[in-house]
C-alpha positions in Angstrom: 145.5 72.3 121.0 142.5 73.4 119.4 138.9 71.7 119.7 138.2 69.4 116.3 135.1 69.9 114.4 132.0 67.4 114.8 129.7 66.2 112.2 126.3 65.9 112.8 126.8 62.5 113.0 129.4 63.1 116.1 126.9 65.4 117.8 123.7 63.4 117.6 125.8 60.1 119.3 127.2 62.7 121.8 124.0 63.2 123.1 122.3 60.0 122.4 119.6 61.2 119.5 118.5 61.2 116.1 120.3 63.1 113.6 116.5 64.8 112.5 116.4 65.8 116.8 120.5 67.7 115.9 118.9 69.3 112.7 115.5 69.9 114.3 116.9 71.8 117.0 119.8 74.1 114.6 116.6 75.4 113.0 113.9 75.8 115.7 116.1 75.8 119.1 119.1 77.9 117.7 121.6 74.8 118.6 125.6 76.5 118.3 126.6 75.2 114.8 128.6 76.7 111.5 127.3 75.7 108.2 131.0 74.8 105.9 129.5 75.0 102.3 127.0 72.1 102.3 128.1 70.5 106.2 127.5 71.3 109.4 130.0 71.5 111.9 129.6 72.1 115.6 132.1 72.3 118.5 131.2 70.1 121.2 132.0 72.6 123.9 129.6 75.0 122.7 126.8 71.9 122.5 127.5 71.3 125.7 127.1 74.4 126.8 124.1 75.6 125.1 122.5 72.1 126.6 123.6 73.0 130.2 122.0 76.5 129.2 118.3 74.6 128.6 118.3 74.8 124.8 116.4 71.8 124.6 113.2 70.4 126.7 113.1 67.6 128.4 110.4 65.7 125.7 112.0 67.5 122.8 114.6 64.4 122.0 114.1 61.8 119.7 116.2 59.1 121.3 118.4 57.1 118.8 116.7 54.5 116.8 113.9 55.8 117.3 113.6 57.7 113.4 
């Protein structure tokens, strides 16, 4: 079975941040996602891997709630 598509909705609570850290980082940190006409899309393997990888430091999140 193939890995489903997450919003950037799915990604931000898969991590525990603000949707502006998940947008923040596609632009600046080069976060593994694939623009689909107006949405991004993102596997969560390939979050989780770039993560793992240290694509994002440690005082670089914006915790959730906290927009």
């Amino acid at each position: 079975m193939t890995e489903p598509w997450a919003s950037v909705e799915d990604v931000a609570k898969h991590l525990g941040v603000a949707k502006d850290s998940v947008y923040r980082w596609i632009d600046h940190r080069g976060l593994p996602a694939h623009k689909i006409g107006r949405l991004w899309k993102f596997k969560l393997s390939e979050v989780d891997e770039w993560v793992r990888a240290g694509g994002v430091d440690d005082g670089d999140a914006t915790p959730e709630g906290d927009h």
